[in-house]
matplotlib code that plots the C-alpha trace (Angstrom):
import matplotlib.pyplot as plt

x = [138.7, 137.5, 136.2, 137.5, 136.7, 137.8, 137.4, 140.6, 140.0, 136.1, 133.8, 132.0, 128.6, 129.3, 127.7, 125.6, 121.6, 120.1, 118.0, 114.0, 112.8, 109.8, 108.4, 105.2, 105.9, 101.9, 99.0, 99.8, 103.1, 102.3, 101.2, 97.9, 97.1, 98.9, 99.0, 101.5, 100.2, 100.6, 101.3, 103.6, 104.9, 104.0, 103.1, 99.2, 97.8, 94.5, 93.0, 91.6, 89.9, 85.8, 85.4, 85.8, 87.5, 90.6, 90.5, 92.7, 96.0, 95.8, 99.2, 98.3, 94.7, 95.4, 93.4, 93.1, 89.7, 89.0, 85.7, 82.8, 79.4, 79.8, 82.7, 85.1, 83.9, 87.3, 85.4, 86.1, 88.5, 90.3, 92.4, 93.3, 94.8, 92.1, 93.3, 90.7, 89.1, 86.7, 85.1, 81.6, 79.4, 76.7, 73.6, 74.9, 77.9, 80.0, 83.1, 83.7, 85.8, 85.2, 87.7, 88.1, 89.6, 92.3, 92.0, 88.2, 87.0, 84.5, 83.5, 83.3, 82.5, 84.4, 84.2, 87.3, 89.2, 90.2, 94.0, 93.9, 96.4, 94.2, 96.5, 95.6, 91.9, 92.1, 93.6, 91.1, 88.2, 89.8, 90.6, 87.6, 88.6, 91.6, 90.1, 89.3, 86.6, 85.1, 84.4, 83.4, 80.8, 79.5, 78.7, 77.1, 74.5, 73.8]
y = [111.1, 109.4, 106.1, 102.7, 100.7, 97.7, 96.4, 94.6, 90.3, 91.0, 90.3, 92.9, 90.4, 89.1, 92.2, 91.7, 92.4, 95.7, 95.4, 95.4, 99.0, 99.1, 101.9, 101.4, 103.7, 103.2, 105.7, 108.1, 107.2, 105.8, 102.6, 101.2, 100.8, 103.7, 107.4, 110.3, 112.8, 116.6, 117.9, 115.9, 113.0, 110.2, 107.0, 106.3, 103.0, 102.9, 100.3, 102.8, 101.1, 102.2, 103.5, 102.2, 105.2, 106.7, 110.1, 111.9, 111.7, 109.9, 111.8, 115.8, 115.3, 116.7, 115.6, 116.2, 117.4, 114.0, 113.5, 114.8, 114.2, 110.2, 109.2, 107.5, 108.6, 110.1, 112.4, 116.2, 117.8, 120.4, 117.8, 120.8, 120.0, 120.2, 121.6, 120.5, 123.1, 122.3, 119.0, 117.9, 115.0, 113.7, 112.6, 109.7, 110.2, 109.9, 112.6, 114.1, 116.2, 119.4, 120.1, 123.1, 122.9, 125.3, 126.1, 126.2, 126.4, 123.5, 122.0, 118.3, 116.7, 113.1, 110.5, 110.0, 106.8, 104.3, 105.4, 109.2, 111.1, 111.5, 114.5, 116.3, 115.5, 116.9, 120.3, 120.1, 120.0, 122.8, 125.0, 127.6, 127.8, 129.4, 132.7, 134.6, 136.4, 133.6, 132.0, 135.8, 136.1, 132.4, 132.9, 136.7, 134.6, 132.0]
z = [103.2, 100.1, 99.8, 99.1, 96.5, 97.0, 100.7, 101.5, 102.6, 101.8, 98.7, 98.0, 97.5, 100.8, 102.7, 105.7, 104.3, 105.8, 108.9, 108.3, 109.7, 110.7, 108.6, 106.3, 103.3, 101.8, 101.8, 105.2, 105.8, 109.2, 110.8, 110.4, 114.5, 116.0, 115.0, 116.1, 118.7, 117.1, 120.8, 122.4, 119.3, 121.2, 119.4, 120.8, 119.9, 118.0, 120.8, 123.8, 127.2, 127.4, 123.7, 119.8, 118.7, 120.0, 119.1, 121.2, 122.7, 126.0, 127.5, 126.5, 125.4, 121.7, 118.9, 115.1, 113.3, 111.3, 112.1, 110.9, 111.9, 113.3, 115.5, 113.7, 110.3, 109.2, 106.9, 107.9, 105.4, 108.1, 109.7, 112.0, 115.6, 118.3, 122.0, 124.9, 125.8, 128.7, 130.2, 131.2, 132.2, 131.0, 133.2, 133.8, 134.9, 132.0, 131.2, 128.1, 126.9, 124.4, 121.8, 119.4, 116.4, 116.2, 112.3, 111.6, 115.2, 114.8, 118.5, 119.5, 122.5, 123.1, 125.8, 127.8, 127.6, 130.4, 130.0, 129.7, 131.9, 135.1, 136.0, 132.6, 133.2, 136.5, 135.1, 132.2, 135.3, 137.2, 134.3, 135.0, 138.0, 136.9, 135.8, 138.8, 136.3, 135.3, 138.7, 140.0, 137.0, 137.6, 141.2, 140.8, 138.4, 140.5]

ax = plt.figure().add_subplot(projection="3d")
ax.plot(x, y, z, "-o")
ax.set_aspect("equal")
plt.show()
């Protein structure tokens, strides 16, 4: 059906205003305290419980290789997505987890945050025990 141009009992300058959308169209497209997660799309907030900077999805774990050498640097070029590939602690007691960059294969080693998904972190920790192989190969060395 084709349009109308006039609308009947209405002038045309008396049109309701468009809603504000809450969309920043600048230098990334995205909002300056959140970021996207490139696993599962969910907004994460910048702002992480036990660490200055959030570097990894809190729901799946994901990250992206921006990073270079100091955390929170936003130097490395790859910007490649990151899958968590194992976890470890540190002496004293801290968890971390090791990510691989999917696209240059670069690893990293970051410190869990207060909110991550304890269930992922709990799969992350069992993951070697997964392979049979693995676990069979670990215990012949020890």
């Amino acid at each position: 059906m084709p349009r109308r141009k006039h609308v009947r009992g209405r002038d045309r300058s008396a049109r309701r205003p468009q809603r504000h959308k809450d969309v920043l169209h600048g230098h990334g497209g995205h909002r300056a305290n959140d970021f996207r997660c490139v696993g599962c799309r969910l907004d994460v907030s910048l702002d992480a419980p036990g660490t200055a900077h959030r570097n990894h999805c809190p729901s799946c774990l994901v990250s992206l290789h921006v990073d270079r050498r100091i955390p929170g640097d936003r130097a490395a070029d790859c910007r490649g997505r990151m899958e968590a590939l194992c976890m470890f602690t540190r002496p004293d007691g801290e968890w971390m987890i090791v990510h691989q960059c999917l696209t240059c294969g670069e690893l990293s080693a970051n410190r869990i945050a207060g909110d991550d998904n304890p269930l992922a972190l709990v799969r992350l920790a069992l993951k070697p025990l997964q392979d049979t192989a693995m676990a069979g190969r670990a215990m012949l060395t020890l």
